[in-house]
N, CA, C and O atoms as CSV, one atom per row, in Angstrom:
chain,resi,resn,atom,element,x,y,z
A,1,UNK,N,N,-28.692,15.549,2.162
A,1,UNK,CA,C,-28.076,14.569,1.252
A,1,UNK,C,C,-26.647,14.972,0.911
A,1,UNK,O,O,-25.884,14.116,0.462
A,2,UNK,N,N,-26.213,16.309,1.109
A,2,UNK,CA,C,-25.146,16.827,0.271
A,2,UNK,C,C,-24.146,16.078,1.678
A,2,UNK,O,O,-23.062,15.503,1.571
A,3,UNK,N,N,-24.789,16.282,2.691
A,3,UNK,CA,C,-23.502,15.467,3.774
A,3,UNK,C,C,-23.267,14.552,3.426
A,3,UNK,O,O,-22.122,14.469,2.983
A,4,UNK,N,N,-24.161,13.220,3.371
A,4,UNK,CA,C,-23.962,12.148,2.744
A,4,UNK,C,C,-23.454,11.611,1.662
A,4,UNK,O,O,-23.247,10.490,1.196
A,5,UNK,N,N,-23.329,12.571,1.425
A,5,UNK,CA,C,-22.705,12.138,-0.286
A,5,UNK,C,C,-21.367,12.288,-0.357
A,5,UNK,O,O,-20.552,11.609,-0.982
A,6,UNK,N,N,-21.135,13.628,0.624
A,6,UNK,CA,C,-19.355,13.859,0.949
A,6,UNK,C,C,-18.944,12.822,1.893
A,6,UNK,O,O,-17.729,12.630,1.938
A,7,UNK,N,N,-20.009,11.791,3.002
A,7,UNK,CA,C,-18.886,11.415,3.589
A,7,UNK,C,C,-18.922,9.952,2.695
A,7,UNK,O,O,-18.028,9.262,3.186
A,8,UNK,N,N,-19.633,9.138,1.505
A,8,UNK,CA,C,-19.133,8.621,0.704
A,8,UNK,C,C,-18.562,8.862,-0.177
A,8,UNK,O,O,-18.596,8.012,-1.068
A,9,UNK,N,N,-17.867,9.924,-0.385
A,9,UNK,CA,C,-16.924,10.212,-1.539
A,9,UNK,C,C,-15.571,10.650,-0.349
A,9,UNK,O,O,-14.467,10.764,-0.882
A,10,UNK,N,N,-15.624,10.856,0.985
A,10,UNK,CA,C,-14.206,10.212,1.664
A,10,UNK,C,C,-14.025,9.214,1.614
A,10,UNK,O,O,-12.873,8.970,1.255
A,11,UNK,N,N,-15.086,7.728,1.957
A,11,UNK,CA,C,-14.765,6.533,1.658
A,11,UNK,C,C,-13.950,5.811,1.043
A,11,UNK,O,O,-13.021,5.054,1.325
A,12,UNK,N,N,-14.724,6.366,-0.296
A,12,UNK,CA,C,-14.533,6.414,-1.762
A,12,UNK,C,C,-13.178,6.794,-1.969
A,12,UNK,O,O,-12.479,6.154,-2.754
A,13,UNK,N,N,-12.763,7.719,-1.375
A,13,UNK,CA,C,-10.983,8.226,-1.342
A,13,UNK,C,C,-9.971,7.322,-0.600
A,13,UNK,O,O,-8.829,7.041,-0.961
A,14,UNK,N,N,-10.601,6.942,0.467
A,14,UNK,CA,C,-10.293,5.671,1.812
A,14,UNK,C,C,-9.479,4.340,0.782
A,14,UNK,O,O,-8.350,4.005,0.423
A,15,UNK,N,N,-10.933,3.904,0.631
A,15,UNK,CA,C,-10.729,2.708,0.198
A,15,UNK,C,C,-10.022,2.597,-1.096
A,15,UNK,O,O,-9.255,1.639,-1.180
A,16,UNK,N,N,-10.116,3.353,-2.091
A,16,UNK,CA,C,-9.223,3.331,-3.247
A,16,UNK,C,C,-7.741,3.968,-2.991
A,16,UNK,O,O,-7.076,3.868,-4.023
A,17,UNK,N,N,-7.018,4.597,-1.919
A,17,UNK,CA,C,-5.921,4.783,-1.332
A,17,UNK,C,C,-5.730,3.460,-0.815
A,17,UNK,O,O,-4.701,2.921,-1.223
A,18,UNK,N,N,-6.725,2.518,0.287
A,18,UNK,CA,C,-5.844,1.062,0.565
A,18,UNK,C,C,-5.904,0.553,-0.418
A,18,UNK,O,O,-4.768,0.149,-0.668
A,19,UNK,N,N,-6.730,0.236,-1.384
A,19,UNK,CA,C,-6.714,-0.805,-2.402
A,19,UNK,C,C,-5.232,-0.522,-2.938
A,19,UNK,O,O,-4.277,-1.298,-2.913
A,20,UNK,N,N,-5.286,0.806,-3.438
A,20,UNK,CA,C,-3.713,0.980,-4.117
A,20,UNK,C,C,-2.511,0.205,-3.568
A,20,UNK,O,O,-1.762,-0.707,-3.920
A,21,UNK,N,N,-2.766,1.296,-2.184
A,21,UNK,CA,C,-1.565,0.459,-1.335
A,21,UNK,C,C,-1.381,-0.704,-1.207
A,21,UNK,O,O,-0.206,-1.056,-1.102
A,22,UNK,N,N,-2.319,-1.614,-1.171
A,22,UNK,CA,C,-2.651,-3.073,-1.331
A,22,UNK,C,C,-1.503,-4.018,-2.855
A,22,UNK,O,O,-0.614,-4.869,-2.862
A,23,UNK,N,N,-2.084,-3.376,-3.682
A,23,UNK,CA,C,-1.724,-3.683,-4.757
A,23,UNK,C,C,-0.280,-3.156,-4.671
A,23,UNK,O,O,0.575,-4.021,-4.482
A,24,UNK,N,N,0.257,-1.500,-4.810
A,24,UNK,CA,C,1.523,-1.138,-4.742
A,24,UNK,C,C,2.559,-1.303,-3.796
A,24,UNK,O,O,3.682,-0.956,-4.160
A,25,UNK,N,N,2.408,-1.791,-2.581
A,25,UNK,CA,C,3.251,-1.713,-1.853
A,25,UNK,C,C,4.072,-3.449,-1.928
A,25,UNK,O,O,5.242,-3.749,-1.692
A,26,UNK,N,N,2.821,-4.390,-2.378
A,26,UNK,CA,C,4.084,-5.869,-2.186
A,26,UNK,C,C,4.873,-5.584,-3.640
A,26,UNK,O,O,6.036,-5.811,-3.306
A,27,UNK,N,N,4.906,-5.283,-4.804
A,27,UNK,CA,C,5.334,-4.787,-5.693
A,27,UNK,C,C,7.085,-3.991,-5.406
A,27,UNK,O,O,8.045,-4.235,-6.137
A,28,UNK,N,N,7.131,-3.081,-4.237
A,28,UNK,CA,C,8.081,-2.363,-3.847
A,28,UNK,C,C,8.639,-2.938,-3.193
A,28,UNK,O,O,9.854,-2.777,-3.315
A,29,UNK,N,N,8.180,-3.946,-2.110
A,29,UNK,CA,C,8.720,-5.023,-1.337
A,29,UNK,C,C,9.284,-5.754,-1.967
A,29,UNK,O,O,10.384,-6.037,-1.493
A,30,UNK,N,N,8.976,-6.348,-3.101
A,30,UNK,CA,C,9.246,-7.545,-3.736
A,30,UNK,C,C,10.932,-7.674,-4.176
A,30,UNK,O,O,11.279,-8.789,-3.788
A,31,UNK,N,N,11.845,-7.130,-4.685
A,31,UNK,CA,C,13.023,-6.897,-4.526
A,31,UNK,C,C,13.678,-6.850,-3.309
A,31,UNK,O,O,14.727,-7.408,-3.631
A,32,UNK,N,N,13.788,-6.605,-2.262
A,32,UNK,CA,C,13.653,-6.271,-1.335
A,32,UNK,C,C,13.851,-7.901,-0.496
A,32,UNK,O,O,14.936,-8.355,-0.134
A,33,UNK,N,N,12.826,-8.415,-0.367
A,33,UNK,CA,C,12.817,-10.145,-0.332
A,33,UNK,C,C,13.434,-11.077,-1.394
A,33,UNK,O,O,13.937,-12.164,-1.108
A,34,UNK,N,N,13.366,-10.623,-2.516
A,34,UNK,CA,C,14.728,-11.755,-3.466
A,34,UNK,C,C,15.940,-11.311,-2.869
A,34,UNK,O,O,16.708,-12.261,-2.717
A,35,UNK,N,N,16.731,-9.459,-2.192
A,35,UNK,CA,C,17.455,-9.664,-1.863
A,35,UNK,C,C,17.721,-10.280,-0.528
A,35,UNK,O,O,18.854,-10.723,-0.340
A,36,UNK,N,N,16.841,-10.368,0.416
A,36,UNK,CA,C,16.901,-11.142,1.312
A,36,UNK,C,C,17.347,-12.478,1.024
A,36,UNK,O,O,18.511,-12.857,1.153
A,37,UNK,N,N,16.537,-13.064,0.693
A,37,UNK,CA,C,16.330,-14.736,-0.258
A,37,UNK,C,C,18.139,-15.081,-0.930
A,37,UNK,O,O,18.604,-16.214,-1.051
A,38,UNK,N,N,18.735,-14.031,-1.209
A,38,UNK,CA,C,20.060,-14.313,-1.968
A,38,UNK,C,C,20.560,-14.817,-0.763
A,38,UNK,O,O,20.785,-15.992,-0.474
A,39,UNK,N,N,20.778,-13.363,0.209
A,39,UNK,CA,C,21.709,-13.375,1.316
A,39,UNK,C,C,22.091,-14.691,2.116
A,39,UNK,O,O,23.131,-15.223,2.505
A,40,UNK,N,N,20.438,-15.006,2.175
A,40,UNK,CA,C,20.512,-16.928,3.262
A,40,UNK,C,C,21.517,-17.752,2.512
A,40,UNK,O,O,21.780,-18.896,2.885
């Protein structure tokens, strides 16, 4: 069980690293595209 349990708590590390990224990265983008958006 103790394997199993570590390789859902990598998951567990997985998926809450994309979720973040998910959430944080259009956030950092987002400036980024208004300055685009000026330039046109």
């Amino acid at each position: 069980m103790s394997g199993l349990s570590a390789i859902f708590y990598e998951l567990g590390n997985i998926l809450s690293t994309l979720i973040w990224g998910i959430l944080v990265v259009p956030s950092l983008y987002q400036p980024l595209f208004k300055k685009d958006a000026e330039f046109t």
